[in-house]
Every structure is written in C-alpha cells, then in structure tokens.
VOBA-1610 file (N, C-alpha, C; in pm, whole numbers, padded with zeros to 5 digits, always signed):
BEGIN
Unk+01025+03318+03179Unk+00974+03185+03209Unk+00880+03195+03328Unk+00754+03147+03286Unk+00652+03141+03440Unk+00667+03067+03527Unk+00643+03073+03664Unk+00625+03008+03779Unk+00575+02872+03738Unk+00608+02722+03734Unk+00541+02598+03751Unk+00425+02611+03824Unk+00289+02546+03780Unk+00178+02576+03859Unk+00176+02416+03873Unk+00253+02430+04060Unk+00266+02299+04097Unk+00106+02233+04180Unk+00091+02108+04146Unk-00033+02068+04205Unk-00058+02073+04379Unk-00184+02084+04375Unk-00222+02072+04516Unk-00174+02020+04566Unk-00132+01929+04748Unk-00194+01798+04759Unk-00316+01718+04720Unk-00378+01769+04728Unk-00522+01672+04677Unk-00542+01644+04566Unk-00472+01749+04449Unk-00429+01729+04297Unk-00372+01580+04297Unk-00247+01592+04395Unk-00126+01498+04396Unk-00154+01363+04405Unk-00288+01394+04501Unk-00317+01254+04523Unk-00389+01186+04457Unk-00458+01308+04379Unk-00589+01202+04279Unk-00498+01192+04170Unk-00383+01293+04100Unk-00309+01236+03993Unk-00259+01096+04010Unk-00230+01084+04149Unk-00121+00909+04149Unk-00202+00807+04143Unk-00322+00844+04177Unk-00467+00723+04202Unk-00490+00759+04037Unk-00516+00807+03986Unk-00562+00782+03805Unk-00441+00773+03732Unk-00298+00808+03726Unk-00226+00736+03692Unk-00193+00578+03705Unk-00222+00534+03822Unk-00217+00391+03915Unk-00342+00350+03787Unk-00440+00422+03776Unk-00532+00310+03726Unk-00496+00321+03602Unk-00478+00409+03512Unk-00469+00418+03405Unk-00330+00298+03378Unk-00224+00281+03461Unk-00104+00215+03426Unk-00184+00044+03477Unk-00189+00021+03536Unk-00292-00098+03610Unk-00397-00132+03497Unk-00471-00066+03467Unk-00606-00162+03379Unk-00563-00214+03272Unk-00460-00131+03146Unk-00455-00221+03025Unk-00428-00367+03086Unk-00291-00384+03141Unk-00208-00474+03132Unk-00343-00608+03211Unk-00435-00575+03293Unk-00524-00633+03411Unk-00632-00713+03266Unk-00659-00623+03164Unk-00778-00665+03077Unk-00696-00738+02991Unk-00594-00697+02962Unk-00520-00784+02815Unk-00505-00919+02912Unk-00436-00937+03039Unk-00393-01080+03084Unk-00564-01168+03075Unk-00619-01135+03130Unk-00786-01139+03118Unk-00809-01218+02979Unk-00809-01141+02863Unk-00850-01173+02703Unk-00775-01276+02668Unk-00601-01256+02689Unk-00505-01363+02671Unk-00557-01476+02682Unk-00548-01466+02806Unk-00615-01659+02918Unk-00718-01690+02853Unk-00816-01609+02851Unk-00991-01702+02774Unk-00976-01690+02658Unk-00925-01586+02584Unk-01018-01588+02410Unk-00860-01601+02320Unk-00744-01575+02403Unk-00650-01630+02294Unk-00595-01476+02216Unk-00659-01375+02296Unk-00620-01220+02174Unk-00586-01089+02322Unk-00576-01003+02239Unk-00510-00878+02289Unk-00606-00790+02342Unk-00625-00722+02409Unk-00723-00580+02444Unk-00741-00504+02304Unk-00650-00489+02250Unk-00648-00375+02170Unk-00727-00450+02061Unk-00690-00589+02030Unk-00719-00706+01924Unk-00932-00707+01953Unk-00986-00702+02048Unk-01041-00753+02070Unk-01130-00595+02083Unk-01067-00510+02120Unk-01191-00351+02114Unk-01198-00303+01962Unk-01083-00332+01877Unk-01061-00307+01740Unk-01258-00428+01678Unk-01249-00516+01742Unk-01364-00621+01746Unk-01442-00574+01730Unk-01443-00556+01851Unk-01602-00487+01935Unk-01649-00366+01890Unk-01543-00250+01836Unk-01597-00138+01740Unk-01665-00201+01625Unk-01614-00298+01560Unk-01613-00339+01406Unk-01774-00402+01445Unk-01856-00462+01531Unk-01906-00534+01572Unk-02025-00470+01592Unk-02001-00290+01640Unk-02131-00228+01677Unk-02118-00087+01570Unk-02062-00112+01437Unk-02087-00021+01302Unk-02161-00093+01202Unk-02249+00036+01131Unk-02359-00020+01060Unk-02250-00144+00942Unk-02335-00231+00908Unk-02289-00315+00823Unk-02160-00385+00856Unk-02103-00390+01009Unk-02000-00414+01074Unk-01865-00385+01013Unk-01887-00268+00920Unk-01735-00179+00833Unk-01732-00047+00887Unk-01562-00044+00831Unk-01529+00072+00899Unk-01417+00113+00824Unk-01435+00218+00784Unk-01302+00315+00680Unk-01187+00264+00836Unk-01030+00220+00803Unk-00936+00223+00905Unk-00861+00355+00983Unk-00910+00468+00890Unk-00889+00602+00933Unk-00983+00617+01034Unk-01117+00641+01019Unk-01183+00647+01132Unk-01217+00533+01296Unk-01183+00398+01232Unk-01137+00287+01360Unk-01007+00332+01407Unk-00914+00412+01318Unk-00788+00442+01419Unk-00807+00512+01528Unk-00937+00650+01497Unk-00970+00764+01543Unk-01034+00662+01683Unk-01168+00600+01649Unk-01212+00500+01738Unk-01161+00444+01825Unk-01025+00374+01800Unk-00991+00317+01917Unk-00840+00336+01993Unk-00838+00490+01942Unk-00718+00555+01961Unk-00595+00490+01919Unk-00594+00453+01807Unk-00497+00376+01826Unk-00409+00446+01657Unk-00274+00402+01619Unk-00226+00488+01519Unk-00230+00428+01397Unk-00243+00448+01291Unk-00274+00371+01186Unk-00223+00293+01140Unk-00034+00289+01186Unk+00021+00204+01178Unk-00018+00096+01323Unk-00018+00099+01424Unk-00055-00027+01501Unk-00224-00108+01490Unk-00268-00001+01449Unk-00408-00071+01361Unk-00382-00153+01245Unk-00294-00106+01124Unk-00289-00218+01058Unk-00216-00333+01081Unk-00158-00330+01134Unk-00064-00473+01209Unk-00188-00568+01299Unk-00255-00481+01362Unk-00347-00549+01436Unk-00443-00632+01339Unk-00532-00485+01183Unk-00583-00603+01127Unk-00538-00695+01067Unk-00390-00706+01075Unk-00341-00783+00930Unk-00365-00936+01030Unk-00336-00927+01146Unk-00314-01066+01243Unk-00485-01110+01220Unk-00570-00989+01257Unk-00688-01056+01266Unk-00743-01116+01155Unk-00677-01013+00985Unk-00725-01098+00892Unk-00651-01278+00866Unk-00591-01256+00917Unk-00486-01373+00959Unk-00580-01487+01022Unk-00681-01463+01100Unk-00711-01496+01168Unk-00883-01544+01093Unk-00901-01477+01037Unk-01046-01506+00909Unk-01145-01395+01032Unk-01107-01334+01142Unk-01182-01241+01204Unk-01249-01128+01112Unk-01139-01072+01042Unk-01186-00950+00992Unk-01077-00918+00838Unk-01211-00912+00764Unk-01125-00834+00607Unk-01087-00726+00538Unk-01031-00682+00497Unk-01007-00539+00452Unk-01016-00560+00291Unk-01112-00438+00295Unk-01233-00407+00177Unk-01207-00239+00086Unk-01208-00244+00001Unk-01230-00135-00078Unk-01317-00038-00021Unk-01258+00122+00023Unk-01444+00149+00082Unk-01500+00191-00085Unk-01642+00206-00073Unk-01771+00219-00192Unk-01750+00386-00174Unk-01711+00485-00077Unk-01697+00610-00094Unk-01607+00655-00166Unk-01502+00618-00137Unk-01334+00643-00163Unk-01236+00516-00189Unk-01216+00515-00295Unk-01171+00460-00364Unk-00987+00466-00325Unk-00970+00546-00257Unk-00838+00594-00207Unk-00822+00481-00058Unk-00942+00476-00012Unk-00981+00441+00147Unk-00957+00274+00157Unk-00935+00213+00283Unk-00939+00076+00292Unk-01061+00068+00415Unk-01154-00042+00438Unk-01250-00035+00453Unk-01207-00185+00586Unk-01259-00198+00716Unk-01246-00285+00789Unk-01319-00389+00791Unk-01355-00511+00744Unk-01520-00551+00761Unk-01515-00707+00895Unk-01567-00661+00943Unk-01604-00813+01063Unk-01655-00891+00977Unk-01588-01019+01010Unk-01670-01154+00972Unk-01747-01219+01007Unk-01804-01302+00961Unk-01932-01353+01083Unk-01834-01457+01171Unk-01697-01507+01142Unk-01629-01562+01246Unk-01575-01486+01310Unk-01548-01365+01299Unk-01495-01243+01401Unk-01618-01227+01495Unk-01753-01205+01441Unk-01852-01194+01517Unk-01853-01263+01647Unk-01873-01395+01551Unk-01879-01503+01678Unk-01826-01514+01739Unk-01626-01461+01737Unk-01533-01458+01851Unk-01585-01302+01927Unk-01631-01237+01893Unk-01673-01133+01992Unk-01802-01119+02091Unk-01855-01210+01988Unk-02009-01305+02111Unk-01997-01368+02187Unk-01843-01461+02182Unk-01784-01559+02265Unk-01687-01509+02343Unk-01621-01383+02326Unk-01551-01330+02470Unk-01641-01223+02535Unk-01693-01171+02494Unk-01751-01005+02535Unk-01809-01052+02690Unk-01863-01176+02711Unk-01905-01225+02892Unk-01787-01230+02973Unk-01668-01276+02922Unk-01583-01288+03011Unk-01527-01144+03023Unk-01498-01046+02928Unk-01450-00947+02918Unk-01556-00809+03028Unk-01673-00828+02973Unk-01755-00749+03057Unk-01698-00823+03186Unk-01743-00943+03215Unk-01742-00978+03368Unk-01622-00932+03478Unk-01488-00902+03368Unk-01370-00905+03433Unk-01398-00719+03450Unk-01466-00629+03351Unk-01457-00499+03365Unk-01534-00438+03463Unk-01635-00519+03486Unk-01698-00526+03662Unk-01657-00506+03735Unk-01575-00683+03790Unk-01513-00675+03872Unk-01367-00565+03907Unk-01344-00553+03788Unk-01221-00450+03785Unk-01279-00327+03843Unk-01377-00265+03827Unk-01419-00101+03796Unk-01551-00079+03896Unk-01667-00129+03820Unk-01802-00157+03862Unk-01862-00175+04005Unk-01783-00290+04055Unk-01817-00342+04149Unk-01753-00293+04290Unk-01713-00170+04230Unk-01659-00077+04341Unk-01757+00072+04328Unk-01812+00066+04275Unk-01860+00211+04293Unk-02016+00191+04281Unk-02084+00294+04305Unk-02265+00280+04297Unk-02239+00340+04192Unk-02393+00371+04162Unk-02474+00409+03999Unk-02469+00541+04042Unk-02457+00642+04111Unk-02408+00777+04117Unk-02265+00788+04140Unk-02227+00688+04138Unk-02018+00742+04135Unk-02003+00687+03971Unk-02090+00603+03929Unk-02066+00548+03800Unk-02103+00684+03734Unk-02173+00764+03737Unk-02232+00899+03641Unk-02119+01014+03678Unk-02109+00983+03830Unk-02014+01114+03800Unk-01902+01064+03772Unk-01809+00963+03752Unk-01682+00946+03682Unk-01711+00964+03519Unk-01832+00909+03447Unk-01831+00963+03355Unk-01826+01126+03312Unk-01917+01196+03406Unk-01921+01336+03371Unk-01772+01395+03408Unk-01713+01331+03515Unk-01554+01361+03518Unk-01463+01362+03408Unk-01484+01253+03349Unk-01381+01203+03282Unk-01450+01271+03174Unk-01567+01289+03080Unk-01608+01379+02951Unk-01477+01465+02927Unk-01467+01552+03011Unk-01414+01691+02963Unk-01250+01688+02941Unk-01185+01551+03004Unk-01058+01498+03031Unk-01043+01493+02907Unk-01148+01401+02839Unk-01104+01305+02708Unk-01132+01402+02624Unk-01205+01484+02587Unk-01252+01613+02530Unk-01107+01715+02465Unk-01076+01728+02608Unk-00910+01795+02597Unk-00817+01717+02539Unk-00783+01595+02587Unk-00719+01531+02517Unk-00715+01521+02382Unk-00822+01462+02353Unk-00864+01459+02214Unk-00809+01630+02137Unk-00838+01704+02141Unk-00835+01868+02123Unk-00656+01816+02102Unk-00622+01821+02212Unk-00437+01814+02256Unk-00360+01759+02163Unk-00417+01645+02133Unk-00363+01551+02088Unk-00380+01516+01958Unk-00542+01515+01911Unk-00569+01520+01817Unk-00582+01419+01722Unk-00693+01375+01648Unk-00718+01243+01617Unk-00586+01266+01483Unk-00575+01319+01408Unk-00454+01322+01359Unk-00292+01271+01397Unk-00315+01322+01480Unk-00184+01240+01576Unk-00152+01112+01560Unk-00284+01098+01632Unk-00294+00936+01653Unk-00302+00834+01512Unk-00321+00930+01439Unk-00287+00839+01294Unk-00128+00815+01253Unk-00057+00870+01338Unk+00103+00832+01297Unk+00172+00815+01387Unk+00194+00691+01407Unk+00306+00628+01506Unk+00395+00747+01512Unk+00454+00762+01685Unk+00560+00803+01720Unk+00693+00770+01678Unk+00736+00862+01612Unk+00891+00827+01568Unk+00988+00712+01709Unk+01027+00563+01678Unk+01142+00514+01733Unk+01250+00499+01810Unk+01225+00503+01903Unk+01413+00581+02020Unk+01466+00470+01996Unk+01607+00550+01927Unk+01718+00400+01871Unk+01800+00443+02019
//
C-alpha cells in the first residue's frame, strides 16, 4: 500500500475555497430561479441547452452528456417540463431507437423571460468579483479539471443514476 499523497497547505486551502463554492452555488442559483421564474437550476440549464441547439432538439442521450446530468434525472426533469408545454419529446429522424428533446416556442419564451434575472444573479454571484484576466485564467484553470473529470467519470456514467442507499 503507498504512502497517501497528502495535500499541501496551499492545496488545503484552495481545496476548501472550491469545495465552499462548488457546495454554495447550486443551492444560491436554484433559490434565485425558484423566486422569479417558478423552476429549478437544473429545469432551467436543461432550457437553455435545448434553446442554443440547431432546430432547438436534442437526442436525451446527448442533453444528459450536456448537462451532466443522468438519464434517469433528465427524464423526470423532461417529463415536468413537458408537463409544463416547455418542451416535447420527439422521435429522433436518425434513430429510430432514440428520443429526441424539442423546446417549444413556450419553453423559449420562458427562457427569454428568465435568462436576465439568471445571468444577473451569475454576476453578481461570480463576475463581479474578479477582472477579465482572473475571468480567463479560472477558465484555463478549470479546462483541464473538467477534462479529467469527464475522462474519470465518464459521460457514460452519468447516463445511470447511482444505485439508492436504503
């Protein structure tokens, strides 16, 4: 068994500051969406993908991949939104095996009608703390994070809910 390759301090400290944010932002954007538009974070980026794909469709295999999310909590999500006349699920024209996501033009319009408050709150959350060279290098930071992850984890994964703790 190898030696634990225990973190720096300075590791220590930037792990608890990006854990802090990472545990801090969902819950900060969903209360956010709740209050103005009436929906979920997850309800509302599932949107906003559907919103900026050609012909506003999307095979649900690859929106799972999209918005990390598992194919089972994606379809629960679209079933509320089709619930909702937001968004329909379509035959895809490739695969005939495939189910296909499609935005509505009333999904549209609910994503034309939150996306100001939502940007405004991701500003103030994120933005409005850092300049336009801390904004580039957190991206070039974070690339190679999500990179691995992705690799780690694997968009496969993320297509099947975690087994249940009874």
């Amino acid at each position: 068994m190898s030696e634990a390759r225990w973190l720096t301090p300075g590791e220590m400290d930037t792990w608890l500051t990006l854990i802090a944010v990472a545990m801090q932002l969902p819950p900060a954007l969903d209360a956010q969406l709740r209050a103005d538009a009436g929906i979920t974070h997850f309800e509302y980026y599932v949107m906003a993908i559907l919103s900026e794909a050609p012909q506003r469709r999307m095979r649900l295999s690859d929106l799972a991949d999209r918005t990390n999310g598992t194919l089972s909590r994606l379809s629960h999500t679209i079933t509320k939104l089709v619930d909702r006349g937001w968004v329909t699920r379509e035959a895809s024209d490739e695969d005939a095996r495939a189910t296909v996501a499609r935005l509505t033009e009333q999904g549209w319009d609910k994503v034309v009608a939150t996306a100001p408050g939502h940007v405004e709150r991701v500003r103030r959350l994120i933005f409005d703390h850092v300049n336009a060279a801390d904004v580039a290098e957190l991206g070039r930071v974070l690339a190679p994070i999500r990179a691995a992850l992705d690799q780690e984890i694997g968009a496969a994964t993320r297509r099947e809910a975690p087994p249940r703790q009874r």
